[in-house]
C-alpha positions as CSV (number, residue, x, y, z in Angstrom):
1,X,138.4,189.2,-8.4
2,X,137.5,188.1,-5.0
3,X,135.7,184.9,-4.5
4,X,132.8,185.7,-1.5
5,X,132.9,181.7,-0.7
6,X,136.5,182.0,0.1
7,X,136.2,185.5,2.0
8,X,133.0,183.8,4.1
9,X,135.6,181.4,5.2
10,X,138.2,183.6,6.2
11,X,135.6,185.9,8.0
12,X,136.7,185.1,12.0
13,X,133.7,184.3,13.8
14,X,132.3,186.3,16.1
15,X,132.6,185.7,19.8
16,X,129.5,184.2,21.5
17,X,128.8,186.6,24.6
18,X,128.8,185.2,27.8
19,X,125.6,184.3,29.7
20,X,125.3,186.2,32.6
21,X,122.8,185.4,35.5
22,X,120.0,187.6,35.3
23,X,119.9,190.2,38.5
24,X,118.3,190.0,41.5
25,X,114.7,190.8,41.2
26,X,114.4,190.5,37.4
27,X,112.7,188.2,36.0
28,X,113.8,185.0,34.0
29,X,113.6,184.8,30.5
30,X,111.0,182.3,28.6
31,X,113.5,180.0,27.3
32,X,115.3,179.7,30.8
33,X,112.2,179.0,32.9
34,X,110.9,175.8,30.3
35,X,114.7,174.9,30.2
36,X,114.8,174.9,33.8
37,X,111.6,173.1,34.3
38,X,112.0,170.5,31.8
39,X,115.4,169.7,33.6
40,X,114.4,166.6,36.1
41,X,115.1,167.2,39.9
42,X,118.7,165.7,40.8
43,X,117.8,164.1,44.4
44,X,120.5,163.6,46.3
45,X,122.0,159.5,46.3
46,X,121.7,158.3,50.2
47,X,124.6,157.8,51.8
48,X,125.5,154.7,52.8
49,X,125.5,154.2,56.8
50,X,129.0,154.3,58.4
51,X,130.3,150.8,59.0
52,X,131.0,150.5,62.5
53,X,134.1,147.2,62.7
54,X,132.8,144.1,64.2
55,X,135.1,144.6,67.0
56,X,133.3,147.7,68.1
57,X,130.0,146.4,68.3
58,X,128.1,145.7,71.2
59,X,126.4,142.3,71.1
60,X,122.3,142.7,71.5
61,X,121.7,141.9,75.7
62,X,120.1,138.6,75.8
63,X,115.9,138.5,76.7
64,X,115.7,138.0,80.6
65,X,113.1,135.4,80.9
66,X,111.3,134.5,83.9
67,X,112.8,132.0,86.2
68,X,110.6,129.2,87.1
69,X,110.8,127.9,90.0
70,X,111.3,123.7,90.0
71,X,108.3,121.8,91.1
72,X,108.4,118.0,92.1
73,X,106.3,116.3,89.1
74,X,103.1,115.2,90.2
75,X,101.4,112.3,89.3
76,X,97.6,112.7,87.6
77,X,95.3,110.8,90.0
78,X,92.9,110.1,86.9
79,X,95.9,108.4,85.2
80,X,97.1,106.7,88.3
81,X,93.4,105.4,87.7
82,X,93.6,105.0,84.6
83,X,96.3,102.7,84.3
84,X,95.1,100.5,87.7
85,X,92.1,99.8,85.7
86,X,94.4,99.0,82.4
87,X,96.7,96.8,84.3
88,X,93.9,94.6,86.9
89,X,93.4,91.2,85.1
90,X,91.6,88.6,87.2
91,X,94.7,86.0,89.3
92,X,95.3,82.7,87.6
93,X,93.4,79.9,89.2
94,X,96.2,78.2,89.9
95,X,97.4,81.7,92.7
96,X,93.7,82.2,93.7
97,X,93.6,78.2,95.2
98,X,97.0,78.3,96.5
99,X,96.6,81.4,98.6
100,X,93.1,80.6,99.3
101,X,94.9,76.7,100.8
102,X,97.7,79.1,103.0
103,X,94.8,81.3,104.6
104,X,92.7,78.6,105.3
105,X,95.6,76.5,106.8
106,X,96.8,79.6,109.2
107,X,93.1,80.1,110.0
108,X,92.6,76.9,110.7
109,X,95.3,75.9,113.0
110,X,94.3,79.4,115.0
111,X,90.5,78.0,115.4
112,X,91.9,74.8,116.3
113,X,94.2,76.0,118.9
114,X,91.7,77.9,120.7
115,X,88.7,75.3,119.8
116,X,90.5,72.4,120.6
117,X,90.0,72.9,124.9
118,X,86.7,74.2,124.3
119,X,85.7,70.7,122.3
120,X,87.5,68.9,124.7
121,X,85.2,70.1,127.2
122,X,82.4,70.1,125.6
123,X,83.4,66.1,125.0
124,X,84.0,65.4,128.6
125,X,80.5,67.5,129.7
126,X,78.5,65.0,127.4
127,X,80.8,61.3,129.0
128,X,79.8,62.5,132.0
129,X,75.8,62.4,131.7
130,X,76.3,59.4,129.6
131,X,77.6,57.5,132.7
132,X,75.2,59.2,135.3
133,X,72.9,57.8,132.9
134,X,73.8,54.3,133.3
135,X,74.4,54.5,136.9
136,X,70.5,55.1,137.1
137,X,69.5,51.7,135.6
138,X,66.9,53.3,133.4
139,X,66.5,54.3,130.0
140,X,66.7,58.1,130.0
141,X,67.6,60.1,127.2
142,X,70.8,62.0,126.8
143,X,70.9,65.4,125.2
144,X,74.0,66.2,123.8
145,X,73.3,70.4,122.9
146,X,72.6,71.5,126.3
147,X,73.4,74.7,128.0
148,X,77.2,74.0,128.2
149,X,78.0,72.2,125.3
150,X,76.2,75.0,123.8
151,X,77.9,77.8,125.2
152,X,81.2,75.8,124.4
153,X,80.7,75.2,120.6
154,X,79.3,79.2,121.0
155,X,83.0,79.8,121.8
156,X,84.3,78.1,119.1
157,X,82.1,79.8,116.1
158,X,83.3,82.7,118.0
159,X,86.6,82.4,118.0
160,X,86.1,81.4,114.4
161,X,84.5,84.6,113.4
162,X,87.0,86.8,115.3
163,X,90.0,85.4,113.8
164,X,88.5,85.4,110.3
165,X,87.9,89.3,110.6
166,X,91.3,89.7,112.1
167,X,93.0,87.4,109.6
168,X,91.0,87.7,106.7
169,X,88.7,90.7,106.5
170,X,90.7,93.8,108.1
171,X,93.9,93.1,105.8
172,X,91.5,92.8,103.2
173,X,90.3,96.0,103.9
174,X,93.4,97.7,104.6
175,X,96.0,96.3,101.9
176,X,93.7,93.8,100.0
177,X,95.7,91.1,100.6
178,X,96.1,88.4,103.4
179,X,98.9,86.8,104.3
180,X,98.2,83.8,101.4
181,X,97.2,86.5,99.1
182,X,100.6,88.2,99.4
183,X,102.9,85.1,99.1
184,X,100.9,84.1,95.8
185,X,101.2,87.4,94.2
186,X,97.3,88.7,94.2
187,X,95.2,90.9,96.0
188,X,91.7,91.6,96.4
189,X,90.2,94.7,94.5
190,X,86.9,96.7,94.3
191,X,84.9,96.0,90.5
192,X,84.5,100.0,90.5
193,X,87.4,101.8,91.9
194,X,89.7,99.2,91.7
195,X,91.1,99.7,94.7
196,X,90.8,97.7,98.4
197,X,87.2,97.5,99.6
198,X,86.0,98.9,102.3
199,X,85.8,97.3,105.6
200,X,82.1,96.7,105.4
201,X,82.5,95.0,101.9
202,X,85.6,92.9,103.3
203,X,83.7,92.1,106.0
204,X,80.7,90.9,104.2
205,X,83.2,89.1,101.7
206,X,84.7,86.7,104.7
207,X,81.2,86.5,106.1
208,X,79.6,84.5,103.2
209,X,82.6,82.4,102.6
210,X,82.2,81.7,106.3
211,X,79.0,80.9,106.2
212,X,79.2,79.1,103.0
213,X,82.0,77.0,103.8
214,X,80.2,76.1,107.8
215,X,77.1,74.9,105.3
216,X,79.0,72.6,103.4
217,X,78.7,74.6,100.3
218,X,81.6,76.6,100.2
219,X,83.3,73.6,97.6
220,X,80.7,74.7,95.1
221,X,81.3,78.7,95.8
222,X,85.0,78.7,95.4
223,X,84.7,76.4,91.8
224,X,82.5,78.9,90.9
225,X,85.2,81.4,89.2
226,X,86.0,78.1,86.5
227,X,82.9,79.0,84.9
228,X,82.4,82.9,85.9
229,X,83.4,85.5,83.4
230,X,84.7,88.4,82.9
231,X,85.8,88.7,86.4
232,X,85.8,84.9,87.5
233,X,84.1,85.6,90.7
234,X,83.1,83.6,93.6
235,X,79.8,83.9,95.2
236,X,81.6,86.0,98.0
237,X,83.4,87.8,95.2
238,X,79.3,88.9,93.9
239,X,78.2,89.8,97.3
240,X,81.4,92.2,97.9
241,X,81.5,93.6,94.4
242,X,85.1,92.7,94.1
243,X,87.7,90.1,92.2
244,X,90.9,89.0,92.9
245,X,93.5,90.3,91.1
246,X,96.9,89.2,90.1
């Protein structure tokens, strides 16, 4: 008797058919269209860029940037300033009386040189009506200021004054220094500015030392910078609104 099992076994199995793609213009089956819409989208993987050998390239061209144009460097006047007024200390005593001794010496043997024939005169003038006077016999008084020993000592203050503004005032003015202040190291300066004074505050700088020292207290105006301060200023310093510097 046949067994079925064994004839199910030997039964060849049948061929699956072929799939073929459904014609133009019909439509697609159920099953194909959810198969084909469940299936993800395969985007295509980017290609990666052709490498170009490093002996091919072309190096970037370098940024032109503007050419400027060389300029001297120029000092800040309000730093120039700025640092005149940091450096200026007041001149050591010690320079102050040493140039004040060479100025006064060169002045000095100026006055004398053109005071000294003018005093001689002057002398001889007043001899003279000293021995007409006797001649006479009398007692008669003898003025020694009269017109020519006035116009002569006239000369003198003068010469005095001219040579001091020459000497003393218009280098004051001009480079703050005189020939003593130079030598010793210091200068005049303005309080404010720091800077030479003007000529009408040089001027009136020699003026009251002038007249100071001619009054016998010019000792007393030049000691005065051991006890001024800040600036240790003399009297002539005040009236000029300057100090010596050094």
């Amino acid at each position: 008797m046949p067994d079925p099992a064994r004839n199910r076994a030997q039964a060849p199995s049948r061929p699956t058919p072929p799939q073929l793609p459904a014609p133009a213009g019909t439509p697609d089956s159920w099953p194909r269209q959810v198969h084909q819409l469940a299936r993800p989208e395969q985007t295509p993987a980017p290609q990666p860029p052709h490498a170009v050998p490093a002996q091919h390239r072309q190096a970037a061209p370098p940024e032109q940037q503007p050419v400027t144009p060389w300029k001297p460097p120029v000092d800040d006047p309000f730093q120039q300033l700025a640092r005149a007024q940091a450096a200026a200390r007041p001149a050591g005593l010690g320079k102050r009386l040493a140039a004040r001794l060479l100025d006064t010496v060169v002045l000095g043997a100026l006055v004398g040189a053109v005071g000294f024939p003018l005093a001689t005169r002057a002398l001889d003038h007043v001899d003279r009506k000293i021995d007409a006077a006797k001649q006479t016999g009398e007692t008669v008084t003898v003025w020694l200021l009269d017109s020519t020993t006035a116009g002569l000592l006239g000369a003198v203050v003068a010469a005095f004054l001219v040579l001091g503004f020459l000497l003393e005032a218009l280098p004051t003015a001009k480079w703050g220094r005189t020939l003593g202040k130079r030598l010793c190291g210091v200068e005049v300066r303005d309080i404010e500015s720091h800077g030479p004074p003007t000529v009408k505050a040089a001027l009136r700088r020699w003026l009251v030392y002038g007249v100071l020292g001619l009054l016998v207290v010019g000792v007393v105006n030049v000691l005065w910078c051991l006890i001024d301060r800040p600036w240790r200023q003399c009297w002539h310093d005040k009236a000029a609104h300057t100090f010596v510097a050094g």
